[in-house]
N, C-alpha and C positions, 0 to 999 in steps of 0.2 A: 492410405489409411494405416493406424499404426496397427501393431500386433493385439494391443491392447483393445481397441479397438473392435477391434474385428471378435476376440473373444468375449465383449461386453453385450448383451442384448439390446439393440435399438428399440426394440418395439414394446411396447409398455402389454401391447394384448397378445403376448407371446410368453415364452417361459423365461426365467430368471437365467442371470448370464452365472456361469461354473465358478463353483467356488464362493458365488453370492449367495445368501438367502435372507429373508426376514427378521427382524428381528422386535417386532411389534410388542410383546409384551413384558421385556425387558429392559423398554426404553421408557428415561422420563423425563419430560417438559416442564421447562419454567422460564419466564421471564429475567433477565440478568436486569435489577433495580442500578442503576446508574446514579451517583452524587455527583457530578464532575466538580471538580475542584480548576478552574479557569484562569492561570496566572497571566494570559496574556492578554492586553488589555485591546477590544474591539477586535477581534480576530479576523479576517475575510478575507475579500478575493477583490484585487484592483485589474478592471478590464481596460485596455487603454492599446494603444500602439507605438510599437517601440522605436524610438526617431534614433539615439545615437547610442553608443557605449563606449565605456574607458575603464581600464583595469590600473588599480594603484602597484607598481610592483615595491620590490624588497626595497630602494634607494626612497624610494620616496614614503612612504609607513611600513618600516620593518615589524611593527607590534601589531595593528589592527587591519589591517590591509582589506578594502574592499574592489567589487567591481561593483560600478556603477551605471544601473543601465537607465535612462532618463527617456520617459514614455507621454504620451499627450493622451488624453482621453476628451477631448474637446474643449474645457471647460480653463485652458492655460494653469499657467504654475510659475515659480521666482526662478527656474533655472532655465533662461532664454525661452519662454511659453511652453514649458514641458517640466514635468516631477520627476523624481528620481527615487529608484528602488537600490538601495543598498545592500549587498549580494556577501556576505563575509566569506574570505578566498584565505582564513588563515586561523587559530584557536588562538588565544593568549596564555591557554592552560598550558602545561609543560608536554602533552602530546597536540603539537600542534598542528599536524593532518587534518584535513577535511575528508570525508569519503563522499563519492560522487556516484550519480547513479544517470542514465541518458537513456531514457525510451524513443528511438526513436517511430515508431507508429504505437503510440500509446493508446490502448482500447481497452478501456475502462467504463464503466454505467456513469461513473461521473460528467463524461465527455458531453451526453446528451442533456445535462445540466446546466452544462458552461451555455450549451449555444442558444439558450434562448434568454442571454444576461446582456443588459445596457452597455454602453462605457458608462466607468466612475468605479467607486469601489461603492462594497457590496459585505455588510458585516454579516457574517454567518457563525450559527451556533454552535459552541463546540460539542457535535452530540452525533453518535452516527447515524446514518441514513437521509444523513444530506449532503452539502456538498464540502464537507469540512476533509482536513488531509490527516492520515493517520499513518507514519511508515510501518508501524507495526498492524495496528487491527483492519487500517483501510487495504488491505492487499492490492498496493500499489506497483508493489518492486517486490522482488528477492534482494533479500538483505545482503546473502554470502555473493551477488551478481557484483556485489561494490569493489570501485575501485579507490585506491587510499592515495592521495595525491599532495604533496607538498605548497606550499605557494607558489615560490620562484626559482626556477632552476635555471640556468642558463640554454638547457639543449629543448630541442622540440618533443612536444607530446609525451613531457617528464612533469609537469606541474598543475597545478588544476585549473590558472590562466588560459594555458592551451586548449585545452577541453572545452570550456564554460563560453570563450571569449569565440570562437566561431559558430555556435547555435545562436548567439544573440545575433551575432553580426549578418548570419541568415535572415532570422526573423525581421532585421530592420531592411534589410534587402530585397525581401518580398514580400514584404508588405503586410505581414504574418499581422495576427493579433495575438498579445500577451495576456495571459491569466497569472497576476503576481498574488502569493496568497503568503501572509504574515500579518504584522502587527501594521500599522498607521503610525506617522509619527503625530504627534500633538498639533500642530500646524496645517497636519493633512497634505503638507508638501511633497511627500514621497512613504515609504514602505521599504521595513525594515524585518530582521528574522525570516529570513525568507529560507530553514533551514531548520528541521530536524528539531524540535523544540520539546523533548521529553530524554529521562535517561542521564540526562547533565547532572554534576560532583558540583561539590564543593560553595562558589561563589555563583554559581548559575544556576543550582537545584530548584532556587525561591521561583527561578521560570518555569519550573514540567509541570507541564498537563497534558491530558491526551486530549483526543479530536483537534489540534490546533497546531500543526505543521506545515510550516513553509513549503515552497516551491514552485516553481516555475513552468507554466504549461504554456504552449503556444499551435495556433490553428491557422495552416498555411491554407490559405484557400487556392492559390494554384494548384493544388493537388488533392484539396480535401483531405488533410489529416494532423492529428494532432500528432505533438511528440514534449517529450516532459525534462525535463533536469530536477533531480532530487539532491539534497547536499546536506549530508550531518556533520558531526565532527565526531574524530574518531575515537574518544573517550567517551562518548553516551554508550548506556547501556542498550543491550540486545530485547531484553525482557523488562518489561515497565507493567508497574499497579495498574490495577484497572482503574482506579479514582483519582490517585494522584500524580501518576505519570513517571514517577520516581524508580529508578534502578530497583529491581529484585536485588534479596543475599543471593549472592552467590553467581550472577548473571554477567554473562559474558561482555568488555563492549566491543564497540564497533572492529575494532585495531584486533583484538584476538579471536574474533568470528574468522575476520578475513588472513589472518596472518600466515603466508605461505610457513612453508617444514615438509610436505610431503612435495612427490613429482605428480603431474599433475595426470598420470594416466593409472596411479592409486583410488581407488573407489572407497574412502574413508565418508561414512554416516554415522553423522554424529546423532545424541541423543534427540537435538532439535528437530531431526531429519527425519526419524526413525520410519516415521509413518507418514503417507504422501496419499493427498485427495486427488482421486483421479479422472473420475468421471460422475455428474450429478444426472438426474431427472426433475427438472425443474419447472415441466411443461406437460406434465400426465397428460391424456387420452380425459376427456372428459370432466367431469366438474367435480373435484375431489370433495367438498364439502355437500356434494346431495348424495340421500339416501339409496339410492341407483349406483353410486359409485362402486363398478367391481375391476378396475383396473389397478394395475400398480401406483400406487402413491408416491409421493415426491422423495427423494433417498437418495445419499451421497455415496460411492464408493470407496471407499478406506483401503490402502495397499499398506502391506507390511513391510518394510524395505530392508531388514536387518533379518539377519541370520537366528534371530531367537525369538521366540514367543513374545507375545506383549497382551497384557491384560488391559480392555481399556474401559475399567472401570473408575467412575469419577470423569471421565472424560466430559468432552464436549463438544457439538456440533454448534458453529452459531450463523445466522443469517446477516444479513447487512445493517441490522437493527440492534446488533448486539444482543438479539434475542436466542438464548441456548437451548440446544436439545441435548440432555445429559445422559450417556449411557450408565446403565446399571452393571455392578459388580459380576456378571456371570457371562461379561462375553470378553471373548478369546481370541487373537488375533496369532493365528499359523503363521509360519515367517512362508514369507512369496504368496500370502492369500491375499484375495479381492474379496472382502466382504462388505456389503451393502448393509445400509442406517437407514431405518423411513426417521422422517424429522416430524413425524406425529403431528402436532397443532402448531410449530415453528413453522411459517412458511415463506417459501422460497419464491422471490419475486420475480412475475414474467416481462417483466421491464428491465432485466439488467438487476446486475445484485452481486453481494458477496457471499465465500462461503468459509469458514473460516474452523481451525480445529487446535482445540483446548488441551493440555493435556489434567491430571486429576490437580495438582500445584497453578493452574492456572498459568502456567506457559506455551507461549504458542508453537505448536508444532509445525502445522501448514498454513497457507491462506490461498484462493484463487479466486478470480474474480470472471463475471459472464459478461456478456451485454444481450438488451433485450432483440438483436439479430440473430445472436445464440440461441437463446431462449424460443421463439416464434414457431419454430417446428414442434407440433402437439406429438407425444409420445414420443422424442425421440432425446437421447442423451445429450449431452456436452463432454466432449471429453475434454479434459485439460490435461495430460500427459500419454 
């Protein structure tokens, strides 16, 4: 058990863990109204299993270079009775990096969505609180976990062939089942965009939207577990509109999040970082909405992780519904405090769910995610740090 841990109160019909208290009448609720704005067309999730794969390297397409993993979902397809999902292993932009991301026991509330899905694909709405992929809002991955990867290098475990090209070759070797989530092509013969689709410059902007990110998820049943490949390119932005998906002024991408310059036993937090969600209660003692309820209510932990003060008003708490609970102007965050949010009439689902945290500009600071195994224990925390 971590330190933190240990200094956090488990028990909802006990006293508040040190350094926590309430903060009930300074907080306030509202609903975030959503417009999605949807550039990509038919969005979802192709369930299928993956028969062979081939990566195009530098000699044979130096410009658009894919891997191509060609899966069967029962129903055959034009490429020897199997479709093909086209996997981009390179940008055309002048930073042409891809950054890669590899979970491999991926444990997500998503997971328990995948497994009760058909083979075939599966159009899904670009909206949160289903099963659509969002690298920012959905708290899939840590952004700064990424690595920035070339196409084709000649040496081993220097390109992002090397990476990409034995998790599939796994998958087809045991018999895994794939979860490809992007675009369809017209035809319906394969799936495409399988990759980070918000944040994009220039000739690729007319594509960002959010809820409607690529990638890759596969469930080995010899082992019972899933594990995911995520892949942006390294020119999207860090920070994207809530509506249209589109780079913030001023916002980082991908290539200057992760750009080494310090040694790596430097403890540099940056402003994204400043403040870390550490532990929720997302399973109170009792039935929070009857009149009898006198137990502690649902409430996120907030750490302050920088050496100075932080006001966090404007702020924001949101649940997996992109539904926010907004702090008010009068609360203060001590640098090394643990203070505790109830999330008032936001509620925190006991199924698995997201928790995620806004700052007053509407950039994201943290994000973590539960599952309802997490969850299941009445009165007791989660901690996720």
């Amino acid at each position: 058990m971590s330190a933190l841990a240990k200094s956090l109160d488990f028990r909802v019909g006990s006293s508040c863990c040190p350094g926590a208290f309430y903060v009930l009448p300074s907080l306030l609720s509202y609903k975030v109204e959503r417009i999605n704005k949807v550039p990509i067309d038919n969005y979802g999730v192709w369930v299928a299993k993956p028969v062979r794969v081939s990566a195009e390297r530098s000699q044979q397409d130096p410009n658009t270079p894919h891997i191509h993993l060609f899966y069967d979902d029962g129903s055959g397809g034009n490429f020897n009775n199997a479709r093909r999902a086209s996997i981009n292993v390179k940008s055309s932009s002048e930073l042409s990096e891809l950054v890669f991301w590899l979970e491999k026991d991926f444990q997500h509330p998503i997971v328990n969505q995948l497994r009760g899905l058909e083979m075939g694909f599966h159009q899904i709405p670009s909206q949160a609180g289903g099963m659509a992929l969002d690298y920012i809002r959905g708290n899939l991955i840590d952004l700064s976990k990424g690595r920035i990867l070339p196409h084709d290098q000649p040496g081993t475990l220097d390109d992002i062939i090397d990476f990409v090209m034995p998790e599939l070759q796994a998958a087809i070797n045991r018999n895994a089942t794939v979860y490809l989530f992007g675009e369809p092509y017209n035809d319906r013969q394969g799936i495409h965009d399988i990759h980070m689709n918000q944040g994009s410059q220039a000739q690729f902007k007319k594509y960002n939207g959010v809820w409607q990110d690529g990638g890759v998820i596969i469930y080995f049943p010899d082992i019972n577990l899933f594990s995911a490949i995520f892949l942006a390119f390294a020119s999207q932005a860090v920070h994207t509109d809530e509506k249209t998906g589109h780079g913030l002024p001023g916002s980082q991408n991908l290539a200057q999040l992760l750009e080494p310059g310090h040694d790596e036993d430097d403890i540099i937090i940056s402003d994204d970082q400043r403040v870390a969600i550490v532990a929720a209660l997302v399973n109170p003692v009792g039935g929070e909405n009857q009149a009898a309820f006198t137990f502690k209510p649902e409430m996120v932990y907030l750490l302050n992780r920088s050496t100075q003060g932080i006001s966090l008003g404007g702020w924001s708490v949101l649940n997996k519904n992109d539904e926010a609970h907004t702090l008010s102007d009068d609360i203060w965050l001590a640098p090394g405090e643990v203070r505790s949010v109830t999330m008032g009439q936001i509620p925190l689902s006991n199924k698995g769910g997201l928790i995620s945290l806004l700052d007053k500009n509407g950039n994201k600071v943290d994000g973590v995610s539960y599952t309802q195994e997490q969850a299941d224990k009445e009165g007791e925390l989660v901690i996720f740090r």
